[in-house]
Structures are given as C-alpha cells and as structure tokens.
N, C-alpha and C positions, 0 to 999 in steps of 0.2 A: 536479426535481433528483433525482438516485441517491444514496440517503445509507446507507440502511441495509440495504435486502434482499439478501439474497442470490441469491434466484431470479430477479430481474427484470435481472441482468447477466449472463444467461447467454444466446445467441443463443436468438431463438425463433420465427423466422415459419417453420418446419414443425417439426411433432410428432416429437421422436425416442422420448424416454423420459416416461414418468411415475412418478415417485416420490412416497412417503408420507411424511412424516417428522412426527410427531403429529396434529395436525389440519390440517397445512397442505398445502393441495393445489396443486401448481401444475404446468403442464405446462413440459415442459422441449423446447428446439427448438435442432434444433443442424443447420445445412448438412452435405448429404453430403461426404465427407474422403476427399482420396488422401493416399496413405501415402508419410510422408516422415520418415525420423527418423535420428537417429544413435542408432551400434551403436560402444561403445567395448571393444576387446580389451583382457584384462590381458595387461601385459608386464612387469613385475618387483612385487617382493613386500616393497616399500618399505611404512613407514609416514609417512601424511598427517600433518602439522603445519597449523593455521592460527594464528596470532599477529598481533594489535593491530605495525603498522608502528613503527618508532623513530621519534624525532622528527626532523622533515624529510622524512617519504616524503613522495613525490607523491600529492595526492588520486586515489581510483579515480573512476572512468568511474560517470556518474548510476546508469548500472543496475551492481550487482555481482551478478546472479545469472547472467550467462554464465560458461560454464566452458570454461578454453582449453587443447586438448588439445597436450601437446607430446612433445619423445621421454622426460620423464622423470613429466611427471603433468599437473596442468592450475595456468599460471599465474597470478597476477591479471590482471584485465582492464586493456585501454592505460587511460592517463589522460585525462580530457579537458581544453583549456582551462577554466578557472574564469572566471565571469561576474564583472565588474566588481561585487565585495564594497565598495569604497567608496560608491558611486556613493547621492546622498542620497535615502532613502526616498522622501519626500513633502515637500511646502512644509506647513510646519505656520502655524495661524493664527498671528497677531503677537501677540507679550506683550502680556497685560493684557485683550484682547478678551473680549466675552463672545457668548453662543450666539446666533446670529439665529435669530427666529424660525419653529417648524416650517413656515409656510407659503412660508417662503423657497427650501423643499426640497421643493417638489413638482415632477414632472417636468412638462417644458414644452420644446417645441423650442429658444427660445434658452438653457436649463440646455444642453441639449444640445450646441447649437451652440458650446457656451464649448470643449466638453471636444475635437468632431469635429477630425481629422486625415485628413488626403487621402479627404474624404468617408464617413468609416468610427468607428466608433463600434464599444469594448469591454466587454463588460457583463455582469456577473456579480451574484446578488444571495445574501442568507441573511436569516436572524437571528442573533442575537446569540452564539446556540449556536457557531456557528462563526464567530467572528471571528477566530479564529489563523488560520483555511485561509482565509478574507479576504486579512488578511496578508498571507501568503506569496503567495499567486493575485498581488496586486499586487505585492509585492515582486520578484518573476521578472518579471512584466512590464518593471516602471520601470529594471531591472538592463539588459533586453534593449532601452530607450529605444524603450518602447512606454509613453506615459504619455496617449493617445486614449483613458481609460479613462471609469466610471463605474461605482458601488455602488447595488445599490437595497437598503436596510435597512428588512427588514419587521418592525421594535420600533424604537421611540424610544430604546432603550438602544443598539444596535449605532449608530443615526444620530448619536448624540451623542458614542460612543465616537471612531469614524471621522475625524468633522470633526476631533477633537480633534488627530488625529494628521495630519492635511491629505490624507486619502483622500478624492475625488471622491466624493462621497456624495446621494441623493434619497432624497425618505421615499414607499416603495410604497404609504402608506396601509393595511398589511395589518393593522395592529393582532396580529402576531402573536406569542405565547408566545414567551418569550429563552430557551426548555429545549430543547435535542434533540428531534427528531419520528423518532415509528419508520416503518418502511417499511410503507404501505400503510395507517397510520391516519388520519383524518379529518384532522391539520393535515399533514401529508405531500399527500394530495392538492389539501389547498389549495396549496399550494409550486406544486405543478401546475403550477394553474389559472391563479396569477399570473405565473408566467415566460410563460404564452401571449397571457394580455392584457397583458402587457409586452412583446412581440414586435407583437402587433396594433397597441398605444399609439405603438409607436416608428418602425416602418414610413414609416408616414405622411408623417414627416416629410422624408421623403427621404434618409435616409440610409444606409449598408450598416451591417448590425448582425454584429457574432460575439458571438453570446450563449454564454456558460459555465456549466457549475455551479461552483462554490468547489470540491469534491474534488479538483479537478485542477490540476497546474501547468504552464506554458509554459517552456519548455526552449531556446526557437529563436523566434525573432519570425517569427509565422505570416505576418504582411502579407502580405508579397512573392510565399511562396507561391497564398495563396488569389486575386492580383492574375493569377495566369498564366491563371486560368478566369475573361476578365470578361463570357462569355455565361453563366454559370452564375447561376440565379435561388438557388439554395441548395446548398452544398454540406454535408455531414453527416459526423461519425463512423458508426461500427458497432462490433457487438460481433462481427465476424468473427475466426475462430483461424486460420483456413488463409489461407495469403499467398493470391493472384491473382497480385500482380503482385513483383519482386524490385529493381526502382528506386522512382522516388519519381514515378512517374503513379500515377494515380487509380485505385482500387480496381477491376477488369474488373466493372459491375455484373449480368450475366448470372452471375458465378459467385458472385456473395455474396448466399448463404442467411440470414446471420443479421440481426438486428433490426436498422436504423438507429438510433446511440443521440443522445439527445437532449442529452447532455450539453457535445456541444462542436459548434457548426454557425450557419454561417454564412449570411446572409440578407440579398439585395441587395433594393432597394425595387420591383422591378418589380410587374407589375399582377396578374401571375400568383404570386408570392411573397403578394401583399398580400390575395388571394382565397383563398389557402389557410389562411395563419393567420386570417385571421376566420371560414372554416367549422371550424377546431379550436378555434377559442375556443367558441366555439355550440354545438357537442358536447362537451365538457367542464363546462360550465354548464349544458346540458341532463339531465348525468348525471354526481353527484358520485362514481361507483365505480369510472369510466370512467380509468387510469394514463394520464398526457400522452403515457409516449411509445406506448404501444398503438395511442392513437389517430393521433398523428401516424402511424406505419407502418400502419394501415390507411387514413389518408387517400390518402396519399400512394401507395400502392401498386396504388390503384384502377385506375389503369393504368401500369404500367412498359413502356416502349420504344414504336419502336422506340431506336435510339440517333441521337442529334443527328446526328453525323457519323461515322467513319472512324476519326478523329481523339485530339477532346476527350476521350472517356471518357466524354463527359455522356452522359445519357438520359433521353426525355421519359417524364414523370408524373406523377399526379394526375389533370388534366383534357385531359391530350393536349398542352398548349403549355407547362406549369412543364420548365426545363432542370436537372436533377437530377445531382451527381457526388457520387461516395462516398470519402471520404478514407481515403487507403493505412492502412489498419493497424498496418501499419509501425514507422509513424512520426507519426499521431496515435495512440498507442498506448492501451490498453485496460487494464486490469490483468493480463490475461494475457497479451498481446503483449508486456510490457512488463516485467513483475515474473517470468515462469515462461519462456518465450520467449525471451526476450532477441532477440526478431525483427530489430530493429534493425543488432545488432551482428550477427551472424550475415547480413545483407545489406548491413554496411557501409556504415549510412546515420545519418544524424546525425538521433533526434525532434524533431519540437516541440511533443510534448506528451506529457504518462499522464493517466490516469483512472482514479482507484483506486476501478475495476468491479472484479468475479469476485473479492470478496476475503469473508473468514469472520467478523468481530470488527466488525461496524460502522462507527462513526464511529471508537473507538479505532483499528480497525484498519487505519483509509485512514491515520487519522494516521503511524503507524509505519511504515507500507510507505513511505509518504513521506520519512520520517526513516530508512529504510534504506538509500533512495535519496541521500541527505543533498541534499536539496531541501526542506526542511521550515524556517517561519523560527520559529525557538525564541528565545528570549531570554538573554542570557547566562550567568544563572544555571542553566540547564538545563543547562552545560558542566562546571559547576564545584559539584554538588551536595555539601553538608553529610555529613562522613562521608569525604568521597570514594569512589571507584572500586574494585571489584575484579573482576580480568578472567582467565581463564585459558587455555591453548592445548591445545583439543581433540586428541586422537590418534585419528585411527582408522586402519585398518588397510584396506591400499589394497583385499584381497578382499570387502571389507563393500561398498565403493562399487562396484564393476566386474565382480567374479568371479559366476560363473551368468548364469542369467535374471532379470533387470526382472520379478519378479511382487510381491503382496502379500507372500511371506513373506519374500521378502530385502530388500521394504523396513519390514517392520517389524523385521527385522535391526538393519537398520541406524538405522532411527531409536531403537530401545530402548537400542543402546550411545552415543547422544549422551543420550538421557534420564537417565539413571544419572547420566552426568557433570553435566548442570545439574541432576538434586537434589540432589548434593553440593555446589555451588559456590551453590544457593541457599539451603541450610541453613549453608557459611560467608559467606555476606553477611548473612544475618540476624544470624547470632554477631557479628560485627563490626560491623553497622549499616552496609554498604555498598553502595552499587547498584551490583549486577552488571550490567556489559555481556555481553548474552548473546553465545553466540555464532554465526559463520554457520549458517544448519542445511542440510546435505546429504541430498535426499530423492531415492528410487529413482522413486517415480510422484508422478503431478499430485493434486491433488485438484479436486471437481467434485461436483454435485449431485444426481448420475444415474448409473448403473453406466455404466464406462468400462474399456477394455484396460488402464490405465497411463498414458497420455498420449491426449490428441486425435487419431485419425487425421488423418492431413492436418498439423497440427501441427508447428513445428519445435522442439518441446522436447525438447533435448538431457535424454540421461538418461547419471549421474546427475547433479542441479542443487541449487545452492545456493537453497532454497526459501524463501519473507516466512513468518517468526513464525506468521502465524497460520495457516496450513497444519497446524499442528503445536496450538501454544497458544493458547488462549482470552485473546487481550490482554484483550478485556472487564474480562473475568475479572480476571486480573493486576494490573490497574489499577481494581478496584475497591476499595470502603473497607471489608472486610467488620469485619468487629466480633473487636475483637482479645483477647478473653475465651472466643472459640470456636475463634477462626484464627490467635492469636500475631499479632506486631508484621506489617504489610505490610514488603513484602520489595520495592523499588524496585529499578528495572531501565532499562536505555538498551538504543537498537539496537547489533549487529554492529558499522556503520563510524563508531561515534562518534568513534573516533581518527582518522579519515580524513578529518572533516568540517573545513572549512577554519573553521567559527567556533570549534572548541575552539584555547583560548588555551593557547598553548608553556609557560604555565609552569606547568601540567596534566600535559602530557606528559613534563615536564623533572620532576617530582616523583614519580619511580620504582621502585617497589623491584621485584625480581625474587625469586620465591621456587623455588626446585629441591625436590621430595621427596625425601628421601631418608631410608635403612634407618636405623633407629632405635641407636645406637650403632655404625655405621660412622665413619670416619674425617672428621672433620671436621661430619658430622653435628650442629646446633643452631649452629651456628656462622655469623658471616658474611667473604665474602669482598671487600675492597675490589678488586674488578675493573672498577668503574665509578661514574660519580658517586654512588649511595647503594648501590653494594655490590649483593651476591649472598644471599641469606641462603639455607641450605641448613635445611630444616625436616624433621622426623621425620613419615613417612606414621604414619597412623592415630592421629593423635594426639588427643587426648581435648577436650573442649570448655574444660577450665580451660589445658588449653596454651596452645591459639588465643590466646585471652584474656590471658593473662600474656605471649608474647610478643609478639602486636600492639598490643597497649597503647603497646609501645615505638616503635609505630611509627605513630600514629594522627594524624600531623601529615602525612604523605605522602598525595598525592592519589592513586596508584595502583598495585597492587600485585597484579600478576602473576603468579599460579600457574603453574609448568613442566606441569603437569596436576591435575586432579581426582580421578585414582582411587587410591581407599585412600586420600585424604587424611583423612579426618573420619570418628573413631567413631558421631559421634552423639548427640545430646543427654542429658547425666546425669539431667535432671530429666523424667522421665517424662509429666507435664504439657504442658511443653514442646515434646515431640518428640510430642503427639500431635497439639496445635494446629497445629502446623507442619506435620502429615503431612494433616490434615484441609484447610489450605490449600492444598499443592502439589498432590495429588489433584485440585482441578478449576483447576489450571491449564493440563492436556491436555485436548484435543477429541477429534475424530473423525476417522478416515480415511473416505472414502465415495467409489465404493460398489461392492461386486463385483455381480456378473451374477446374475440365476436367484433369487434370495434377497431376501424380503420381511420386515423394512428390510436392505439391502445395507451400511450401514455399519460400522466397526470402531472398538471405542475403545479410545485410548491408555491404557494404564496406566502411572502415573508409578512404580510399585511390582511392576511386571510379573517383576522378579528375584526375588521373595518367596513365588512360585506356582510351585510347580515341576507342569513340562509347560503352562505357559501355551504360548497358540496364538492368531493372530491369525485368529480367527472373527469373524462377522457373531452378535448376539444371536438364540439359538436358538429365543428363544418370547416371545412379550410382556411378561410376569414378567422376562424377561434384559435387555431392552433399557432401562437406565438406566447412566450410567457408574459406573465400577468402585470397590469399597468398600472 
C-alpha cells in the first residue's frame, strides 16, 4: 500500500534528479516530457472574489482544482451528477447477534465465493488505522452498486469494527498494529508482503481479482471498463504525468516512462498472472527491504513487448506470454493527474478513480485532498462542528494570478498575500473558538520533490491552479495536538468546498450571518442591516480583540459567519502571551516550496510572518545553519 512517502509516488523507472533532503536519499525518475501547457494573458484588472455558494448551489464537479478560462476570469467548474447519497451502506448484522468466531473469518474460496459477481472479486485491505478510508473506499463502491466486494483486516479491532457495520470483512492473520505505519518502516513493508501473498492466496481460486489500496476512491464502476480488455492477464495504474493518449484507451505503453503503480490493478487468474505473483511473493520474502511495488516493476519489466496486437494496447511482459495494459491516467487518476492536472476535465472524460499519490502531509493529507474533492465519508457531526463555522472571501488581485512570468517569485507573490489573509482569519477563529473553512488556495507553480521549471514538462497543469492544502501547509501539522501551554488552543479547520459537499445539512447553511468591514465611524459602521434572513452586520476593520468578543458573543448561536474579507480586520492579540503561542503555532503550519535548479537543498520555505521582514526574498537556504524553517 502507498500510505505515507512521498518519494515513492513520484514516477521512477529512469533517473531524472537526485535530491538530498536530510538523510533521506531517494532517487527520483521521471519520463522524458513534451511541452504542453497553457499560457493565460491578462485582460482587465478586475479583482478575484471566491466565496462559500448560498444555499441551494449545485454541488462542483469531484475535482475543483480545474480553472475555466472565460472572457471575464475563470468560472466554477460544471457540476457533476451526485451518486445515489441514499442508497443503504451495508446489511448490518441482525439485533441482538453476537461476534462469530475469528476462525469464521479466514479466507477460503467459498468466503469468496459468497461475495464473487460476474466472476470478479473487489479487494482492498488495511488496519484499523484507516478505517474511515475503509469506509468511504466501500462506501463509493456500494453507491456505484458495486457490492462484489471484500476487506481483509490485518488487527482484530478493524475485523470486528467492520462486521459490525455489515462490511464484507476476513481476518489476514497479520496480527498487525491498529496505529499508522510510516513509509518505508518495517510494518509498511509488511503491508507489502501481505497484499502479494493475498494476490498469490486468491488467484488460485479462479477468480478475477481488482485489488486496491484504501487511499483511494472509485468515482465510476470500473467493471465494465476493465471487461473491454478480456485478453489482458493484468492491467495496472501508473504514476505517469504526461497524457499518451486523450480518450479513454489504454495508456500507449511504449510512451510511459514512469513506475506502474500498485495501488489499483487488476488481475485475471491466468497461468501467466498466477507465475508472476508467486515469483514476487518469493522475492519479497526473500528480502524484507525490497518495496512491493519496485519489485513488481522490476518483475514485470523483465521484458516489455513486443505489443499483443495493433489494437488492444496490451503488451507482452514478464516472461514473454503475461498480456500487460496500462490504465489511462486520465482517468484512473493519480494524485497529480487528478488533484493539480485536473487531466480529466481538460480531456473531457468522466474518472473512475484518484489515488491520493504525489501528495506532502501523509495519511492526514490523502484524507483532505479527499475531503476537497468532497468524496471523503465523514460522519455527520464533522458537518456541524461545536462553535460553528467561520469562513471568509479571499480578494486578490487578478495581476497576482496572471500578470508576468509563472516563476518562483510571482508565485510566492502570490501565495504570501493569501497567507496574510489566513493568519488573520486563523488568529479570528481561534478568538471565537471557530473552525475556519479554509480557503481555495491559488498557486503559480506545482510542487515536487526534485528541481523542476514550474510545472511538469509534458504536463497539462494549467497555470495558475487552485492547489490541495498541502502544497502550501503542513495538515500534519494542523491537525496535530501540540501542547497548548506552548502553542495556544488548536485552531480546527474544514476543506475549501465543505459548503458544496452534499452531506452538509441546509440548516448549517441557512444559519448565516454575513459580516462587511468596514471604516471605523463611517456611516452605518457597527451596525446591522436586515437585508436578509440574519441580516448584514457591518464591523469596524482593525478592531481590537475585546470587540470581536463583545460582539460575537451576540451571535455565537449562528453556525456560520462570513467575513466580506480578512485584511485589516484583527489588531491582534492584547495579551501578549497569547499572541506568541499563537504565532509559535501558525509558523509551522507552512511547508516548503521545492525545488529550484543549480542549488543544494533547492527548497524554499514559507513564512507565515514573511510581512515582518523587510526585503524578504524567496531564496533556497544559503548554508546548512539556514536550512531549518523560519523563526
């Protein structure tokens, strides 16, 4: 499974760059790229607005980080039909039962056989650690009446959770930890080992397997598609960035350089499928340092082509007879096809699937990117959080986004004047005790683990793009529990389109205020106006921390409450104390941009206080002593 590193989602069967980043060495491989990008002119000198939709927009479109260029800026993206939201979970056990015994739950061809569907078999496994992305994994399934499933839970806590809930569940036997495994440590490669001997295990029995990891969701019921290839002994994702192809055939394998990824791939029981996974089981158990999917792409790769036919797309590999096709990119999307790309829409094709690969913040941050995508299954209290909401509408200023050259320094332009605006809005959610929805973030260039121009050659990321969170900030981070005697109270936060996500309930949305800034003894100024169901309240910029407080107090029964903008609203904390805890928090809520050319480490890091520095400049750290983030 791909859960936490970050260098092992990045394409790698040739060497492009090597980068250093503390002790960790990892080589970085990326397919040669032709140049394909959009090039957007400025044409009037408007200012950008984004604001949370009223109640009753149409949900956006799974991915909102395409940007749709029109004659006056770039609109939302279309909307897509919504998946059958009623449609019931799972058959949960009957009242009053109690747990049959673990041995009830070991895999065996007839468990199998209960669950099989037009000879085909859906299978995804974890621990405990991720049983939300469980969840959801099934949950998009059973919506899209794909219910041919099956869990293999490697702790007796995730096996007992599951049945509980009536998820198809077997016990792997793996005896493993119910906590998070990092990328590359000892219970990581175990995860390995057992999704290959669960491919080996399963084979056998004759059936077609689409094994998964949990990070990912199904968007579109794959069947049908993977049914159009039934000489294909295996078909695979990859972590390719540049298209091949611009419909929805099979990846051209001649032009895709990068890794085949393991994470979503499909495997019919033939005899040549059935010879390959047991000589990767065998090398994986022969060598516990050996990554599964390294090895599958060196199995497999042993010999590539020629191609089956004309035709198919297939191509033999392995041992000369395995029939091999590589699924479009497209459209089993990757995390960068998917979340920076928006490749999809841009070839007007409908996913059916992400894999939140190529992303910065771990397991937090597959989760988010998922909940940006509002495909993520949350429970409904995550809709309606204690405190309620505060949300505000970013301005910037259309030359920040468009005007010049796409380099480093006009995109740290441009992302320093949205930073500014959320540590102010996260320094008034903290005063208020409200979880800020943050908001979209607009970035000039990609990020990536290796010096790069700006974008991918080859690549069709439009610039500039509505970028995932962690591009920018360390959700880790964010969402950790630091000790609030050094870092002030944690500061609770939602994605961008939680207003857009069809589980927030109407009467969230319907609980509204609206707040305007404005000149402090202007006309009307402190005042509100009934222009709509809870009025308009017009607030005095720079106002002092006992304001806030004395007049939202009046208003601390409303779920959500809208700033007209951020800047100049909040002096900033009276109590000194206060405002250094806070400042000591926010500071490592920025990461890193990474990474320019020529320069040993090539990265740049955000500072959340970069207005405090006069002559600040987005450099690479100049010497060893410099490279820690900013104080």
């Amino acid at each position: 499974m791909a859960w936490n590193n970050p260098f092992q989602e990045v394409a790698n069967s040739k060497p492009l760059f090597l980068t250093i980043y503390g002790t960790v060495i990892i080589g970085i491989i990326v397919s040669s790229f032709y140049v394909f990008s959009a090039i957007y002119s400025p044409d009037s000198t408007t200012i950008w607005q984004f604001s949370p939709p009223a109640s009753g927009s149409p949900p956006l479109d799974h991915n909102i980080n395409a940007s749709y260029r029109t004659n006056v800026g770039y609109a939302e993206p279309k909307a897509q039909p919504l998946k059958n939201m009623s449609r019931p979970f799972m058959e949960l056990p009957p009242p009053g039962s109690k747990m049959p015994p673990l041995e009830n739950f070991r895999l065996t061809k007839e468990l199998v056989q209960e669950r099989v569907k037009d000879n085909v078999i859906v299978v995804t496994f974890g621990n405990y650690a991720f049983m939300d992305f469980i969840l959801t994994w099934v949950k998009h399934l059973t919506d899209l009446h794909v219910d041919n499933i099956l869990v293999g839970a490697m702790d007796v806590k995730l096996l007992e959770a599951l049945y509980w809930k009536g998820v198809p569940v077997f016990d792997m036997g793996s005896h493993m930890s119910t906590i998070d495994v990092g990328w590359g440590s000892q219970a990581f490669h175990k995860m390995g080992r057992e999704k290959v001997i669960l491919i080996d295990a399963i084979l056998p029995y004759g059936y077609e397997l689409l094994m998964c990891d949990t990070d990912m969701v199904w968007l579109k019921n794959p069947l049908p598609y993977l049914a159009r290839y039934p000489e294909a002994d295996i078909l695979t994702s990859s972590d390719q960035v540049v298209p091949t192809v611009v419909d929805d055939s099979l990846d051209i394998w001649q032009q895709v350089g990068a890794a085949y990824n393991i994470g979503i791939f499909h495997w019919r029981p033939t005899d040549s499928a059935k010879k390959l996974a047991k000589e990767w089981k065998e090398m994986l158990l022969a060598d516990e340092k050996i990554w599964d999917q390294n090895g599958f792409n060196d199995i497999v790769r042993r010999q590539l082509g020629p191609s089956v036919d004309g035709e198919s797309g297939l191509v033999y590999a392995y041992d000369g007879s395995l029939k091999l096709g590589i699924l479009p990119a497209s459209i089993f999307c990757s995390g960068h096809t998917y979340f920076v790309q928006a490749m999809y829409q841009q070839f007007r094709l409908e996913p059916y699937a992400v894999h939140t690969t190529f992303q910065y913040a771990g397991t937090e941050g597959k989760r988010h990117r998922i909940r940006e995508a509002m495909a993520f299954y949350d429970p409904p209290e995550y809709y309606d959080p204690p405190g309620g909401f505060l949300t505000f509408k970013p301005s910037l200023p259309k030359s920040l986004l468009l005007d010049g050259e796409h380099n480093v320094e006009s995109h740290f332009e441009l992302m320093n004047y949205q930073m500014k605006q959320i540590r102010t809005a996260l320094a008034v959610a903290s005063l208020l005790n409200r979880t800020l929805v943050m908001p979209p973030l607009w970035c000039r260039l990609d990020r990536l683990w290796f010096p790069h121009p700006g974008v991918l050659e080859g690549s069709v990321t439009r610039q500039p793009f509505i970028c995932p969170l962690d591009h920018v900030f360390e959700v880790n981070v964010m969402l950790r529990d630091l000790p609030e005697i050094d870092f002030g109270p944690q500061i609770k936060f939602r994605e961008y389109s939680i207003f857009e996500n069809p589980y927030m309930p109407a009467q969230v949305k319907e609980s509204w205020l609206d707040v305007q800034l404005c000149q402090d003894g202007s006309q009307g100024c402190g005042l509100t106006n009934s222009t709509g169901p809870l009025g308009v309240l017009k607030f005095p910029k720079r106002s002092s921390e006992e304001k806030f407080e004395t007049v939202f107090s009046l208003y601390k029964d409303i779920k959500v409450i809208q700033f007209s903008s951020m800047q100049d609203a909040f002096l900033g904390f009276s109590d000194k104390t206060r405002e250094e805890r806070f400042r000591a928090r926010v500071k490592r809520y920025v990461g890193i941009w990474c990474c320019v050319s020529n320069h040993t480490p090539g990265h740049i890091y955000y500072d959340m206080y970069w207005d405090e520095k006069p002559g600040w400049k987005p450099l690479p750290p100049q010497t060893p002593e410099d490279d820690h983030p900013p104080t």
